[in-house]
C-alpha positions, 0 to 999 in steps of 0.5 A: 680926465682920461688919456689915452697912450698915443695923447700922452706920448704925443704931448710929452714928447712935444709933438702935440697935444689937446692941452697942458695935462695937471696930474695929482701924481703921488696924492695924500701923505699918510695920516692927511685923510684923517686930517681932511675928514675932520676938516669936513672933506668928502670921501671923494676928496679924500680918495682924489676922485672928486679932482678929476685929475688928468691921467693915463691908463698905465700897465707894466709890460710884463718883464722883471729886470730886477732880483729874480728868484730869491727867497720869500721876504719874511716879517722878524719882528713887528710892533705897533710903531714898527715893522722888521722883515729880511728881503730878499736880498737878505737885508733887515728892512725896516718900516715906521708904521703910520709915517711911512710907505717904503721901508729903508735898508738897516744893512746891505748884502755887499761889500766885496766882489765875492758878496756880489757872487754870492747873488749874482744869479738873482740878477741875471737872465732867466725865462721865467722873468717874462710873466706871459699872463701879464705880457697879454693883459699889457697887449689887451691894455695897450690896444684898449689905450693904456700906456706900456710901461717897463721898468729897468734898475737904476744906474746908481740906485742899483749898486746903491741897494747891494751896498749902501751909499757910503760904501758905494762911493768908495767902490767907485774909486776903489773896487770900479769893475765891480760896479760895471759888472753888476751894471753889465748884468743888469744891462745884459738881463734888461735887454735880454727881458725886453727885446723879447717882449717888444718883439711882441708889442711896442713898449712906449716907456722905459722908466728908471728910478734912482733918487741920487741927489740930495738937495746940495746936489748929485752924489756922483758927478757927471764924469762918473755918470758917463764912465759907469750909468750912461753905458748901462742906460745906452745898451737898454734905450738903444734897442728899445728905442730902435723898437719903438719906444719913445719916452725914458722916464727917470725919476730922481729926487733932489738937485738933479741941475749938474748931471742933466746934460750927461742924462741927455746923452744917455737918452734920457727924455723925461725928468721928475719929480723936480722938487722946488725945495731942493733947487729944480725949477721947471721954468728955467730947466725948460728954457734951458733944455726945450724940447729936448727934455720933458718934466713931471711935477714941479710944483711946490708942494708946501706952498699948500699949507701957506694960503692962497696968496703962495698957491698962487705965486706959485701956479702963476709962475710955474704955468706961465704961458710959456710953460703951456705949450707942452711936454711939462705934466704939471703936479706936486713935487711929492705927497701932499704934506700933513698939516694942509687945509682941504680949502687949501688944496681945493683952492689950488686945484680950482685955480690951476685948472683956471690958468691951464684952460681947463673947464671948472670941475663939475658935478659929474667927475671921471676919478683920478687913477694913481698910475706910474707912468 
């Protein structure tokens, strides 16, 4: 079922709402649509269309606040099991074709504060990352309902692409102004970015991604968080949201429970995905944060391939009444798994809208839209 941005908005910061919302936020690991097809699933379930998930027409404002300008990502070598290709930022990346999505860094650009110089200007402001034909189609989208999105870099997941991990968590320590100078660039460009395009339109979220957290917990600790991320996220969320901006989505795998409460003071006001598997409970996260904190996703999403019984120990608990009441986006921590039936998954869908109150699906489904919102 559709939503409209003001329906959303409403919902997830807890000042209405017309019911709990149950998104399919990621849909099928690659390969589960041939699995699906064998399993006699129809081309509507495997496309997600026949679930009628609930969703919200999202659409990127328009302003790049990442690298700009840097050359054309070019392919070095390609099988059938594997891709290779330089980025722009001049790292070998590498994708495993048929397994995965997004391709991982096999060598980083950075290591000393001369490497940061070198592409420090693919960071920094210029005009022409306020793409004008987009800017409109965003305005056209908003009025029409759709939510305006704008992206900024990760407070740790920026120096973490330039660097790598384990060179990151030396430079904390050992090289500490060349982390804040990057994130003072990207602060600097961010704002720059985004104060002139919401000095056109309302931009209704600010979204960043930083996937920090494994499922021991945070690589870094809320005492860097404060010194190093929540500096950079305020210089942004503090103009956006004197400008309207209501919701600043992070998105952030693994054990995220040590750092939330310096996220909360850095503006932070949605959390997600909340992988069960690595220790993010919806349930006691909301109890513990209330209102003050909105969660997307939640969901166990290998509970699928368990059978029927562990759906619904799961559903049972996670959409307890309490939870009902808004601000929680119910949906599965990640991709739903290989190996999960089609009866499986049309079990849990059915059952979660049972428990959420909404109406059975019905011949006459409305789709579903991947959106990142």
């Amino acid at each position: 079922m559709r939503w409209t941005r003001e329906e959303y908005i409403e919902y997830v910061t807890f000042k209405g709402g017309k019911r709990p919302m149950f998104v399919e936020l990621f849909g099928p690991l690659v390969g589960l649509d041939g699995e699906w097809r064998a399993q006699g699933a129809s081309e509507d379930e495997i496309s997600m269309n026949a679930f009628d998930w609930d969703y919200v027409p999202a659409v990127q404002c328009g302003g790049n606040t990442d690298i700009y300008g840097g050359p054309e990502p070019y392919i070095v070598e390609e099988t059938d099991e594997y891709m290779i290709e330089i980025d722009g930022l001049g790292r070998k990346m590498k994708l495993m074709k048929g397994k995965a999505t997004i391709s991982l860094p096999m060598d980083y650009p950075v290591k000393t504060a001369d490497d940061w110089l070198r592409i420090k200007h693919l960071y920094q402001f210029d005009d022409g990352r306020i793409d004008r034909v987009q800017l409109e189609k965003a305005k056209a989208g908003q009025r029409e309902g759709a939510l305006t999105v704008a992206s900024m870099p990760g407070g740790f997941d920026l120096p973490r692409q330039l660097m790598g991990e384990e060179e990151i968590s030396y430079a904390y320590f050992d090289q500490p102004e060349l982390i804040k100078d990057m994130l003072d660039t990207a602060a600097e460009t961010t704002v720059k970015v985004l104060d002139r395009i919401s000095d056109q339109m309302v931009i209704d979220q600010l979204s960043v991604h930083e996937d920090m957290a494994g499922k021991s917990g945070p690589l870094i600790g809320p005492s860097m968080i404060r010194e190093f991320v929540v500096p950079y996220y305020r210089k942004v969320w503090d103009m956006l949201s004197s400008k309207g901006t209501r919701i600043f989505s992070q998105d952030s795998d693994g054990n995220m429970n040590p750092v939330i409460d310096v996220f909360l003071e850095s503006g932070l006001t949605q959390m997600y995905p909340m992988e069960p598997e690595s220790g993010m409970d919806i349930v006691r996260v909301h109890e513990k944060y209330g209102k003050s904190l909105s969660l997307k996703g939640g969901l166990n999403k290998y509970v699928l391939k368990d059978g029927r019984e562990a759906i619904r120990r799961e559903l049972e608990y996670k959409m307890q009444p309490s939870m009902q009441k808004g601000g929680i986006v119910f949906g599965l921590d990640h991709r739903i798994p290989n190996g999960t039936p089609i009866e499986h998954y049309r079990y849990y869908v059915g059952l979660g809208r049972e428990l959420l109150g909404i109406e059975p699906l019905s011949k006459d489904r409305k789709g579903w839209m991947r959106q990142a919102f």
